[in-house]
Steps between C-alpha positions, in 0.01 A plus 500: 500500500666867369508783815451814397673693730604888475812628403732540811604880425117561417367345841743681718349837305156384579602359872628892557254681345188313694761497813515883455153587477397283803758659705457898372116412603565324792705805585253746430214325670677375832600930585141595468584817287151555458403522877288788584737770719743183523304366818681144457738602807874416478545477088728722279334512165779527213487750242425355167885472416571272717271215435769459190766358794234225530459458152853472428593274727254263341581592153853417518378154466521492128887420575476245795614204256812635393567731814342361752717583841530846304128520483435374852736753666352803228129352608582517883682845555207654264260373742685565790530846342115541477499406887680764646288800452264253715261371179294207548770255336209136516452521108887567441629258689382191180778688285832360735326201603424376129878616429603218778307236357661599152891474632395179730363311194839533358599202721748644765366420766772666758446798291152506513506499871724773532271728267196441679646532870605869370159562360324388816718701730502820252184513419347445884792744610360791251163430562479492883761814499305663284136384420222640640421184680797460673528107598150404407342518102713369244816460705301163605459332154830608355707148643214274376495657155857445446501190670210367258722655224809334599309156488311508199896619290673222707197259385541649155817446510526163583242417205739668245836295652284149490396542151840658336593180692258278367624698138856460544498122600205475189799650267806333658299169398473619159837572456572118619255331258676750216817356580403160562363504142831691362711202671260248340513658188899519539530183592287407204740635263755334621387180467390584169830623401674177672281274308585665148878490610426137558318406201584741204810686583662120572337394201625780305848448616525175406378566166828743420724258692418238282466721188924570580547193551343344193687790299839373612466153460382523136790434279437733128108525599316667161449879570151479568536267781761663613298888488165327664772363785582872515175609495393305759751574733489852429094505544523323819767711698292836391174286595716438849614894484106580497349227742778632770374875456133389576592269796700860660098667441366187682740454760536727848826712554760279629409171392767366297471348150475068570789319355431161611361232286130391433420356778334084364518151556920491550499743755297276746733326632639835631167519648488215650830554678384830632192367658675251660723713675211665598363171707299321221652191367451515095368211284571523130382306250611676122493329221843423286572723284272794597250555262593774241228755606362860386697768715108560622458202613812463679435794718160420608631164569774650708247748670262271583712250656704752708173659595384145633845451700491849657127366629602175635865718679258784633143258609553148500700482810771160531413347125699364216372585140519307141493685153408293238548600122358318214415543155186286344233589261726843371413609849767534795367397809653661821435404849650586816318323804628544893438248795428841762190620665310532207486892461848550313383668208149667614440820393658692828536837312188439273778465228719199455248262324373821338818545328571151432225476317470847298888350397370243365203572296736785381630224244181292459606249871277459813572412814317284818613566883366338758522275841724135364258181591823357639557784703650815479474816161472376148556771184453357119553724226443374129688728271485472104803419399481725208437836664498740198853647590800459314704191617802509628770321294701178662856542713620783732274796614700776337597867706301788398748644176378855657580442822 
């Protein structure tokens, strides 16, 4: 629902103009200048002049938002001004007292006290001294108006500090979602960049490598095998030159260009070894030779299993585990089961399987988790074994020529 509220600027205008009037009337009426042969015994009626002393101490209240202890301390001496001469002061005494609420809703409290124990004792002081009703008439009322005035701006105050509160922590959690999406989006990136390095920019690589090394070993080739050797070479080092300019765009400052091989079936073993150290005896059961495999393929092979290791290190508690690779029916079927507790690979973080599986359907697989009937965490992935990326050629994974 929309508030329409007024202009702050305009409602301190209108808040002194209707304070004015009510206290030049106030004024007027409360020293009977009208009295017939001024029988009300004991008043001074003002000349006309003066009435303005009222009126400007209640006028100066267009400013009280961005002068307010000058406005109180202008607002008080006027009044205390129109005391002296011994005026009726009841009507003039709102002026100071809305000034004090003004400077105590500013939320200084210690401040606020100060200001309205000096308009208590000032204005009583002038008033008794000099009023024509000594201790008696308004001198009684002045310590509960201020008082009142002093709790409604603390009150006032408070409200304002609880919602810029209520604001800042509202904004402060904004700020952490923004940058809790900018890290996910960062991190993002960087997998996305890690996974081209993996797949193309390895791919690519090998490519030129083998493009030089083709070029070498041919004895007298015929010039057009030997310019499409050229060619190729030369297209794949600029196509290397290019993929390595987009990775920088898709990768955060710092992180440094990965010059390791495509992680696949021969770097299991590795693995292995590192998840025993880490407490979980290692089954493998590879078939000899590996299978010659899309680059693809081999990395959400690789994923997928170390994903399912990490599980079985992090949930499973004392277990051993068994991967099993096989190819049958073009498919390669990948299992990795555990002996644990039976949670090893749940979805703790609401993204392990998640992952797993988004790998795998990336090239056409699919994958099954769930509790082993023998016990324990079983993971089966089925991956085609032609994954629509270019396959690697046979022998040695080759450095990146760039790197």
């Amino acid at each position: 629902m929309v508030r329409w509220r007024l202009p702050p600027l305009l409602l301190d205008a209108v808040l002194a103009i209707v304070v004015t009037a009510l206290v030049v009337l106030g004024s007027v009426g409360e020293s009977y200048p009208t009295s017939p042969d001024n029988t009300v015994a004991g008043l001074v009626v003002p000349p006309w002049p003066a009435y303005l002393l009222a009126g400007a101490a209640a006028a100066v209240l267009l400013w009280r938002r961005r002068r307010p202890v000058t406005v109180w301390a202008v607002s008080l001496a006027l009044v205390v001004a129109y005391t002296i001469p011994g005026y009726v002061n009841g009507a003039a005494l709102v002026a100071p007292v809305l000034a004090v609420y003004t400077v105590t809703t500013l939320g200084r409290a210690r401040r606020a006290l100060l200001l309205s124990g000096i308009t208590v004792v000032v204005l009583m002081g002038s008033t008794m001294l000099f009023g024509p009703f000594g201790f008696g008439g308004p001198v009684t009322v002045i310590p509960f108006e201020v008082a009142v005035a002093l709790a409604a701006g603390l009150a006032v105050a408070s409200r304002r500090a609880y919602v810029a509160e209520i604001a800042d922590r509202a904004e402060q959690a904004e700020r952490t979602r923004e940058e809790e999406a900018r890290r996910r989006v960062d991190a993002e990136r960087l997998r996305i960049a890690r996974e081209l390095h993996d797949v193309v920019a390895h791919t690519m690589a090998t490519i030129s490598v083998q493009a030089a090394a083709a070029a070498h070993v041919l004895k007298d080739p015929p010039p057009e095998a030997a310019t499409a050797l050229a060619a190729i070479r030369a297209a794949s080092k600029d196509g290397l030159v290019e993929l390595r300019a987009i990775l920088r765009l898709l990768r955060t400052d710092g992180e440094a260009d990965p010059r390791h091989p495509t992680p696949g079936l021969a770097q299991l073993d590795a693995l292995a070894e590192r998840t025993r150290q880490a407490g979980v005896p290692v089954t493998l059961r590879l078939p000899a030779p590996l299978p010659e495999l899309p680059g693809a393929t081999e990395l959400v092979a690789y994923r997928i299993v170390q994903e399912s290791l990490t599980n079985t290190v992090k949930h499973a508690g004392p277990a051993r585990a068994t991967v099993t690779v096989e190819t049958r029916d073009g498919q390669l079927d990948l299992t990795v089961v555990d002996d644990g507790i039976g949670c090893a690979t749940t979805e703790s973080d609401g993204h392990g399987l998640l992952g797993m599986r988004e790998r795998a359907a990336s090239i056409g697989g699919t994958v099954e988790a769930g509790p082993h009937p023998g016990g324990g965490f079983r993971v089966h992935a089925r991956l085609p074994l032609q994954a629509g990326a270019p396959r690697l050629p046979a022998g040695p994974r080759y450095p990146d020529p760039l790197g």
